[in-house]
N, C-alpha and C positions, 0 to 999 in steps of 0.2 A: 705500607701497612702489613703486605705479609711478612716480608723479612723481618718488622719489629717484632710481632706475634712470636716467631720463629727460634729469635734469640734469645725469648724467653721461657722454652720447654729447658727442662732437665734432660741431660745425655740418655741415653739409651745404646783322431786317423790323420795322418797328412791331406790336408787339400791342396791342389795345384794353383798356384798362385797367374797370374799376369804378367811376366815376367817384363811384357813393355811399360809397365806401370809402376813394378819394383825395382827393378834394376838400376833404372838412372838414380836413382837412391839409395840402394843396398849394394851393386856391384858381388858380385862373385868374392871369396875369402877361404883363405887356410883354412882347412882343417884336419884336424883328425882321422883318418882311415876310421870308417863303422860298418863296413862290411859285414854280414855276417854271412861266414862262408865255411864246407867243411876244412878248411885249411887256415885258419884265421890269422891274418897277418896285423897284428895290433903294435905300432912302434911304441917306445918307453913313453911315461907319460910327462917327457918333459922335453919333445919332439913333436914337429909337426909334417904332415906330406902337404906337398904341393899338389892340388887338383888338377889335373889336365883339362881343357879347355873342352867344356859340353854340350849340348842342343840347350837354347835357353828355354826352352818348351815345355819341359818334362822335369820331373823327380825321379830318378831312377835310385831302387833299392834293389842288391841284391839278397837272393833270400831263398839261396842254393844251399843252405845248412840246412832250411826245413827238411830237406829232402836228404841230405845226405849229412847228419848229425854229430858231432863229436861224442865221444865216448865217453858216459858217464860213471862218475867213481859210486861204487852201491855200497861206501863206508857212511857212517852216519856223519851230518851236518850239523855245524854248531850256531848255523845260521836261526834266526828267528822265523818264525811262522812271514813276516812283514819283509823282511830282508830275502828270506825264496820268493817270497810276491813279484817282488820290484824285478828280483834278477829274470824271475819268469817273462814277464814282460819282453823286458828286453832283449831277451835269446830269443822268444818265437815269437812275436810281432815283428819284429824284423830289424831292429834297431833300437838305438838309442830313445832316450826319454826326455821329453823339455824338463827344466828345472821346476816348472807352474805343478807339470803334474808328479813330478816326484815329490814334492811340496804337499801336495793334497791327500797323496796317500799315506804319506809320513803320519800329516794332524788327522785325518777325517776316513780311515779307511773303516769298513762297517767291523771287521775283528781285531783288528790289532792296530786303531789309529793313537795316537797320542791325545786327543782329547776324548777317547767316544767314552772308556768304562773304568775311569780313575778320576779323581779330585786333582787336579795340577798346581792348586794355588793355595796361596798362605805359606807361611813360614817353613811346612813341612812337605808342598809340592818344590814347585821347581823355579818359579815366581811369584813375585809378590805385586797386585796392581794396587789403584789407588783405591778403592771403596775397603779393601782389605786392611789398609795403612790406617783411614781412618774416618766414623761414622759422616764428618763433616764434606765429605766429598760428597755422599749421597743428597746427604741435607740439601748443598747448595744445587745440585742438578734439580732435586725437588722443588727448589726458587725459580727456576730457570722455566721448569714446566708450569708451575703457576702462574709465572708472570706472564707466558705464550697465552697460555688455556683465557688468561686474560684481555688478553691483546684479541684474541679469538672471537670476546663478546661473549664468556663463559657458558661454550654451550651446555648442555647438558647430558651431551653422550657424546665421547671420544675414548679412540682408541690408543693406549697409550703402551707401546712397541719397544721393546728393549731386545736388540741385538746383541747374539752370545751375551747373557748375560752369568757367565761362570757361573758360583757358587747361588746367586739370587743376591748376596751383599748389598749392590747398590739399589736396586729395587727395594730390600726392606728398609733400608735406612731412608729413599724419600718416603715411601707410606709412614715412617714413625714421625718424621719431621712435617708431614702435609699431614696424620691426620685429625688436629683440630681443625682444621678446615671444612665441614663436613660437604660443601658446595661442588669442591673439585673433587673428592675423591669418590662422593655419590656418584660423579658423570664419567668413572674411568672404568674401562674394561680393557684389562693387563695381556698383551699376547705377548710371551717370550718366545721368540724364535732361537730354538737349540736343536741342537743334531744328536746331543753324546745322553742316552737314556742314566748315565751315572749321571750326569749333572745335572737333567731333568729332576731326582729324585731331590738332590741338596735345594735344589732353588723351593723344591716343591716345601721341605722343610724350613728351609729359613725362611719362607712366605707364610707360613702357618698355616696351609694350606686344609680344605676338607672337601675332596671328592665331589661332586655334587652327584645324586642319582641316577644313574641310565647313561654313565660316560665311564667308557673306556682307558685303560692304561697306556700309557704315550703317546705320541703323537698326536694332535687335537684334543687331547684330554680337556676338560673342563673341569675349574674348581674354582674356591673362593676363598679367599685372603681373607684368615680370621683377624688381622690387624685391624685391616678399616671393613672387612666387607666385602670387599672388590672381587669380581668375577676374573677370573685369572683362565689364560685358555697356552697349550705349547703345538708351537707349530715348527716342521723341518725347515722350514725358508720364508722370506718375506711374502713372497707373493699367496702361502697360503691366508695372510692374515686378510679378514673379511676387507672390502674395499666399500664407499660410500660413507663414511664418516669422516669428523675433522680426523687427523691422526696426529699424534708429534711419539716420534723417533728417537731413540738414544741407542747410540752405537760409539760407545767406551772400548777400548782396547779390540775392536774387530776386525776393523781394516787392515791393520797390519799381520793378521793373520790369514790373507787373501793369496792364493800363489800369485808367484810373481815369475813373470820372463824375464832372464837376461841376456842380452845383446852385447857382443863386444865387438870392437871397432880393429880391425886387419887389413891386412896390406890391399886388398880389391874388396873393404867397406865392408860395411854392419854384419853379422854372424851370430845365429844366436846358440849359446850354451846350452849344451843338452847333456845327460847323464849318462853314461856308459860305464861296462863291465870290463876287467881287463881278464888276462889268458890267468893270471891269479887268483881271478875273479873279487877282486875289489871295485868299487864304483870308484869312476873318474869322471872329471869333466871334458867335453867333447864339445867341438864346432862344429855346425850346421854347414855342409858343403851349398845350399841352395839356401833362398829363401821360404820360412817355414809361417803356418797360419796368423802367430803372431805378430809378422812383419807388418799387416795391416794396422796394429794396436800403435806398432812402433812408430811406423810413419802417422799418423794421426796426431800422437804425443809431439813428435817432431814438428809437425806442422803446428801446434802451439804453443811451440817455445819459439822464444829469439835465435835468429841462427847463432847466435854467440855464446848462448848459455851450449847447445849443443857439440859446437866447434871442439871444446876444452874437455870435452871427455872422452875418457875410452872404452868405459862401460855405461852401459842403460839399462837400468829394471823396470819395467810398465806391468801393471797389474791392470788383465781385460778386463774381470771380475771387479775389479774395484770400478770400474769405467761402466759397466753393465746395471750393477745393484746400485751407483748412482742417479743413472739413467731410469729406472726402475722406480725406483725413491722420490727422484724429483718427479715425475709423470705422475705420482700419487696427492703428493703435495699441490700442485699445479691443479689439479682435481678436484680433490676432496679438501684442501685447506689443512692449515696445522704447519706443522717443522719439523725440521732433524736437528739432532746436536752430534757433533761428530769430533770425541776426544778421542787423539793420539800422539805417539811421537810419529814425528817424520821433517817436511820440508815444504815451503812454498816455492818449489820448483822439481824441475828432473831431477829424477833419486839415479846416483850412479850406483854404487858396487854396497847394499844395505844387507843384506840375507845374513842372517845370524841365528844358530845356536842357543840355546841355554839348557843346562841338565842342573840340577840343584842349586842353584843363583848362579852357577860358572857359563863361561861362554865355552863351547866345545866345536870341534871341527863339523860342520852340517851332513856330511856323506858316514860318518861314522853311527856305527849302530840306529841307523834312522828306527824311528818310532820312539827311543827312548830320550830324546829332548824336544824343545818345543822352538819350531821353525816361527821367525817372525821377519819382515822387512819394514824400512820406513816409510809413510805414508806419503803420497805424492798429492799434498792439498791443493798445486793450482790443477794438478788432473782432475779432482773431483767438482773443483767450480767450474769449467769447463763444461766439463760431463751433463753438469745439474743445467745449468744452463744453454748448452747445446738439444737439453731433454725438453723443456716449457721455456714458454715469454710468461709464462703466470709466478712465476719464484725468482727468489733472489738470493744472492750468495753474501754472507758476511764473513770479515776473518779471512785465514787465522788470526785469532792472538796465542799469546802465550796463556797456557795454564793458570799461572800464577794472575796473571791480570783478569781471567774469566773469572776465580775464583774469590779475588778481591774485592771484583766489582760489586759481585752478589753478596757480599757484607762477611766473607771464613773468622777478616779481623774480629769484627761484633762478636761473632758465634763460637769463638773460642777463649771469646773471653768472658763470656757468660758460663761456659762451660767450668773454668775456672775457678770459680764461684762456687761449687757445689762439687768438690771432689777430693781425694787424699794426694798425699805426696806423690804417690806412686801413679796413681790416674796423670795428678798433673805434668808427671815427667812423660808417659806418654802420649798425651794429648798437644806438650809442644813437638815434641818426636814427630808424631803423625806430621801436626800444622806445616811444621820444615819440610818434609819430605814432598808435602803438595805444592807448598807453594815457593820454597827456597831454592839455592842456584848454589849447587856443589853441596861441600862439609858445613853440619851446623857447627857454629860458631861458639854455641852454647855447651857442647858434648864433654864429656869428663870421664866419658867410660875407656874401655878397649879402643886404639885407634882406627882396627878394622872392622869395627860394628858401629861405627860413626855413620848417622844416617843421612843418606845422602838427596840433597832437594831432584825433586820433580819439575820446578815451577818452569823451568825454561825450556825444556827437552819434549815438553807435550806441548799441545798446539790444539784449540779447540776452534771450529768453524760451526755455522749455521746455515742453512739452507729453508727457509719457509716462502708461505705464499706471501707475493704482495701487498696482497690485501689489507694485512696484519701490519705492515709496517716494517722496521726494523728493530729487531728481537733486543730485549734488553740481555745481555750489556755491551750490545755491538755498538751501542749509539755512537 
């Protein structure tokens, strides 16, 4: 009944590890020289030294340049404000940098990160996601929540959680698609959890948003969605959103913007990749001579795969973060009741070698001018069922499917062909446009334009999974 309804609106620090625990797992590996010493001896970067044999005990960094410095050139630098950050770091901390957090200060640094004080998306950012492509993404996620809030016993007050939710796109398109509804959208209170106060403001505009009295600018702000009504609230992270109601989740294109560790596999076992300066001072990639914090993350992921999936690879990426805020998520869910929907690209197993680039739709080298492109890797979906499940016995994991089949289930066919019905030529050539891109597999078939603006599907490449309480059943359209 709703989706009928539906199709008939008009468009709109180092820790010291265990080494008797790591070892027999990780073994000792190549790497890099990271010294930092007044005398720095960095070989070319396409060299490695051999470690000589150390206490298994210990980490030892040397960190004899603090004290006795190389000599700095007092000519002007055409470094960015973000790129002296990074090098900062790694000259007087003492070393190198995991890839997780050179990843995080790239996207999330509070002055110069790449999402915090710019628009990144749409045709004129640097990507393009799916609620941007087209209103019918929203719509169907607004089915998806309907049909939960249903399954739920419609309560009357639930919080309804959107992670990174960039411009607000997908949030206003389910409020336009849910609201005749007036049942569900009377019992939602909206927390978007964002970090970047630029994008705070877009969401706050594409929500139609109005202040409400006696509340402050960012962070917790309180306001209300002139579409339907709905009390709208923005918080820095999950854990600020209020806890003890049902809650259901939507986290579209998030997780793969989680840093990620990489691990590579060398002569004496796993090492993981860390970022270094060279004597030119350009960033490179470096080996971990020890085992480093994340080795715990690693071995854990290991220990949930087949050894056979693991055997065949030589690199591993593991995102804690993504293992943490599941963990988190599920413990809420498990709780208080409700779901998560969790669209992305990625993989139902270990992600070997995924970290990628984008500066204006192009894929670009990641170590180059960080802050000016947007770091992403692929999602690792059996780590987060896993996770959710390792988190509560009270939730259950569904999925992945593909995109394409999440989005069919919940009727996109129906609803763009109603859409159809009621629009011009030029609507109608992008409204297939868009529908291919969400839900088809490579070059539309139908295109007549340029061959390199031929739009390319979505429906295979993303993967959407569920996580709710038991209670509820299993969520439509996992059946």
């Amino acid at each position: 009944m709703l989706m009928k309804l539906l199709f008939q609106q008009t468009p709109k620090a180092y820790r010291l590890l265990s080494t008797q625990s790591t070892l027999p797992l990780l073994n000792k590996c190549s790497v890099f020289s990271y010294c930092s010493s007044s005398q720095p001896k960095i070989p070319p970067s396409n060299s490695v030294e051999q470690l000589q044999d150390q206490p298994n005990n210990t980490i030892s960094i040397d960190r004899s340049g603090l004290y006795n410095p190389t000599e700095h050139s007092h000519e002007p630098s055409s470094d960015s404000e973000l790129v002296k950050h990074l090098k900062g770091i790694i000259k007087f901390r003492g070393g190198p940098i995991s890839v997780a957090e050179y990843m995080e200060e790239v996207l999330t640094n509070p002055k110069a990160g790449f999402y915090i004080n710019r628009d990144v998306f749409g045709a004129e950012g640097d990507f393009i996601t799916s609620p941007e492509v087209s209103q019918m993404f929203g719509e169907m996620v607004g089915v998806w929540a309907m049909c939960l809030w249903e399954q739920m016993g419609q309560p009357k007050r639930v919080n309804l959680v959107e992670l990174g939710p960039g411009r607000g796109t997908l949030m206003a398109d389910l409020l336009h698609g849910a609201s005749k509804f007036i049942k569900f959208t009377e019992s939602l209170h909206i927390h978007m959890v964002e970090c970047s106060p630029a994008l705070q403001k877009l969401q706050h505009q594409r929500l139609k948003c109005m202040d409400e009295d006696g509340t402050a600018e960012g962070v917790d702000k309180r306001s209300r969605s002139t579409l339907t009504g709905t009390p709208v609230s923005w918080h820095a992270t999950l854990e600020q959103v209020p806890t003890g109601l049902p809650t259901i989740i939507v986290a579209h294109e998030f997780y793969d913007a989680l840093p990620v560790h990489q691990f590579q596999r060398g002569s004496r076992g796993w090492c993981e990749k860390m970022i270094d300066v060279t004597e030119d001072s350009l960033f490179r990639f470096v080996l971990s001579p020890q085992p480093t914090p994340a080795t715990l993350y690693l071995m854990k992921r290991c220990k949930w795969a087949v050894p056979e999936e693991v055997e065949k690879l030589n690199q591993i990426e593991v995102c804690p973060k993504a293992m943490d805020l599941t963990y988190t998520l599920a413990k809420r869910i498990g709780a208080d009741g409700g779901g998560a929907l969790i669209i992305d690209y990625g993989l139902n197993g270990v992600v070997s070698d995924s970290l990628q680039a984008i500066r204006k739709h192009k894929f670009v080298n990641i170590l180059d001018n960080p802050g000016s492109a947007d770091l992403s890797a692929y999602v690792d979906f059996a780590s987060i069922k896993y996770s959710a499940e390792e988190a509560s016995d009270d939730v259950s994991v569904h999925g992945p499917i593909t995109q394409s089949q999440f989005l069919g289930s919940l009727g996109i066919n129906f609803r763009v062909e109603a859409l159809l019905q009621n629009c011009t030529d030029e609507q109608a050539e992008s409204l297939r446009t868009g529908y291919w891109r969400l839900v088809g597999d490579g070059e539309a078939p139908f295109w007549e334009g340029p061959e390199e603006q031929a739009p390319i599907g979505m429906g295979t490449r993303y993967m959407a999974m569920s996580i709710v309480n038991k209670k509820q059943g299993i969520p439509i359209p996992f059946q």
